[in-house]
Structures are given as structure tokens and as C-alpha cells.
Backbone as CSV, one residue per row, in Angstrom:
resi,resn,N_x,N_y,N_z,CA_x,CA_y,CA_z,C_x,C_y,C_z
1,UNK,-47.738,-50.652,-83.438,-48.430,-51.204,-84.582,-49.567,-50.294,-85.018
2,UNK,-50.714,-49.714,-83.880,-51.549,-49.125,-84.588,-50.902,-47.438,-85.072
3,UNK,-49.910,-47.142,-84.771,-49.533,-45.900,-85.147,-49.375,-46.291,-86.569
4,UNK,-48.694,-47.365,-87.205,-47.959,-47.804,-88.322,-49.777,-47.659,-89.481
5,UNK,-49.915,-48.332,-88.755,-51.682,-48.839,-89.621,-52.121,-47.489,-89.781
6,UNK,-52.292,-46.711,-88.802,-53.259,-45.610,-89.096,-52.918,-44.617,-89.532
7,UNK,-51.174,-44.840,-89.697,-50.491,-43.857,-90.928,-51.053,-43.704,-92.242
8,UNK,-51.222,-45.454,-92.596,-51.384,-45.632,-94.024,-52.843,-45.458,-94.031
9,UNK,-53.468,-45.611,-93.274,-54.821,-45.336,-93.506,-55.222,-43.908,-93.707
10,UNK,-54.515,-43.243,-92.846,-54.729,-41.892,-93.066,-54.352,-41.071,-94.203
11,UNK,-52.886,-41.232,-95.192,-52.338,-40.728,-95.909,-52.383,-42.299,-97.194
12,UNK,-52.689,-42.861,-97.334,-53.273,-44.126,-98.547,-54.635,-44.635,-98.116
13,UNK,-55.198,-43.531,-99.538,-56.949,-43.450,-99.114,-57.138,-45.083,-100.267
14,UNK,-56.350,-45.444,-100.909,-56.385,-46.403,-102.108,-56.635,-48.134,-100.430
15,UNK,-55.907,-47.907,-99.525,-55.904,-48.964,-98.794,-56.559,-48.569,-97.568
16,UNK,-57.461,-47.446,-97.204,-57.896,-46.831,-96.079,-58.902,-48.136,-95.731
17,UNK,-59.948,-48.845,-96.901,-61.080,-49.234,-95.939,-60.268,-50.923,-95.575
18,UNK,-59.601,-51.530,-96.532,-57.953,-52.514,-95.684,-57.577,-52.862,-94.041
19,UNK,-57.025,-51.283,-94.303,-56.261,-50.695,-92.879,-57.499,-50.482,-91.608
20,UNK,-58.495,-50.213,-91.939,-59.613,-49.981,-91.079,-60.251,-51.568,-90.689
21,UNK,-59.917,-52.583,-91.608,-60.729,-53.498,-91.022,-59.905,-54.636,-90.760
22,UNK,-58.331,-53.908,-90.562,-57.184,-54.973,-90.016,-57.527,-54.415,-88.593
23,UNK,-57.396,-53.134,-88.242,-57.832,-52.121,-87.394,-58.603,-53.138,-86.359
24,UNK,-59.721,-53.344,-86.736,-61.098,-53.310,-86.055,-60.311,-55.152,-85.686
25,UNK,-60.119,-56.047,-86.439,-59.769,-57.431,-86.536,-59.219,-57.423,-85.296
26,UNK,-57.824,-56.419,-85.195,-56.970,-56.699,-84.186,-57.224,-56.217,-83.325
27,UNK,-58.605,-54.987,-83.298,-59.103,-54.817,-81.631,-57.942,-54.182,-80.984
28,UNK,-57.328,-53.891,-81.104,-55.652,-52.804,-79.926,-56.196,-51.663,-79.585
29,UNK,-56.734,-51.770,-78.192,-56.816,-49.886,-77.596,-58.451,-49.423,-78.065
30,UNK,-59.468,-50.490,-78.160,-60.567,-50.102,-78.397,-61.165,-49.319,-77.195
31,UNK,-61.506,-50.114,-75.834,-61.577,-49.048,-75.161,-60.830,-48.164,-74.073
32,UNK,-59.509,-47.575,-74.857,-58.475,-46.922,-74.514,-59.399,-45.619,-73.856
33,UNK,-59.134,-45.134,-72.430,-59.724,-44.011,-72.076,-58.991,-42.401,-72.416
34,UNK,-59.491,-41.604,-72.907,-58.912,-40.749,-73.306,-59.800,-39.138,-72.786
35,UNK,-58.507,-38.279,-73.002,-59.589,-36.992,-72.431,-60.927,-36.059,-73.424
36,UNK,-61.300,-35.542,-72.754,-62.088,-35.155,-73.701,-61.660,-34.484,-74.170
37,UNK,-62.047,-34.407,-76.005,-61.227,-33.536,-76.753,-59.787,-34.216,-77.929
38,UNK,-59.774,-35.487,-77.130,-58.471,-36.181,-77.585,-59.106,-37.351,-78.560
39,UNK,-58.228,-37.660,-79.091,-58.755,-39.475,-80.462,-58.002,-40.031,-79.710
40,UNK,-58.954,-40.989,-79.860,-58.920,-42.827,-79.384,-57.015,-42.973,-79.675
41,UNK,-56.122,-44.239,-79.394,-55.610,-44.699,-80.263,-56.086,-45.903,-81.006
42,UNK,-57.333,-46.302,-80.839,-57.701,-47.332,-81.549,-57.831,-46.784,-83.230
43,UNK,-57.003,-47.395,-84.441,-56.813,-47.027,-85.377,-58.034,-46.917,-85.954
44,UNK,-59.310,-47.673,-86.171,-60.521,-47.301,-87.100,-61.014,-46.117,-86.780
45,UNK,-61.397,-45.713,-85.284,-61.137,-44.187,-85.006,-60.571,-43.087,-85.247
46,UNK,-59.055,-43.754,-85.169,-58.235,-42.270,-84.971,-57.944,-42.197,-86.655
47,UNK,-58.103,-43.244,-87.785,-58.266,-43.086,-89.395,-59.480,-42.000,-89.530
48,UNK,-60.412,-42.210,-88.886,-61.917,-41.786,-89.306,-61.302,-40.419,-88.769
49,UNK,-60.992,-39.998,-87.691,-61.154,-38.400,-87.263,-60.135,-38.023,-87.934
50,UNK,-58.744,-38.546,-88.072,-57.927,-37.504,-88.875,-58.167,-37.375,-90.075
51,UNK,-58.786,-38.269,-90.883,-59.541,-38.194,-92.446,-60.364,-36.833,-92.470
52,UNK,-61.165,-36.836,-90.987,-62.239,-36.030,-91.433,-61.695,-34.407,-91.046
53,UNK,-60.832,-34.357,-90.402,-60.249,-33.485,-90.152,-59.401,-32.508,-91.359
54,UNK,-58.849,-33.555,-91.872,-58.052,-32.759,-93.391,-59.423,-32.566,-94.464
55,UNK,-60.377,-33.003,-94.372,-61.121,-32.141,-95.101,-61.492,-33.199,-96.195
């Protein structure tokens, strides 16, 4: 599910702030441990870094 969400969030900036606060609602993988260096899979995260990443 959050792969699905943070597709559209990432690539449909028209439904990004939507997808970010279905995201946050459903709480999935908030505190998912990850390495350093790596994104969350929690979708309001991993929307925010790959957004900021493409520039």
C-alpha cells in the first residue's frame, strides 16, 4: 500500500499534499528502522525525500 501512495505522491504533485496526509492517517512503517543513508518506507517521508531529490 505505501509503495502505491507514495508513487502518486511522488509523480502527482496536483494530489501530493492528499497522499501525504492519507500517509501520516494510516501511520504504516513510521518507525521502520533503516540504514543510514536509506528513506524511511513510511510514505510522508519517503514523498518528501524523493520530491526533494528530483529537484
Amino acid at each position: 500500500m505505501d509503495f502505491c501512495l507514495a508513487g502518486i505522491g511522488i509523480h502527482v504533485p496536483v494530489l501530493r499534499e492528499r497522499v501525504v496526509a492519507i500517509g501520516e492517517r494510516l501511520g504504516v512503517y513510521p518507525d521502520y528502522p533503516v540504514s543510514k543513508g536509506c528513506t524511511t518506507p513510511f510514505a510522508p517521508v519517503w514523498i518528501a525525500e524523493m520530491v526533494r531529490r528530483q529537484g
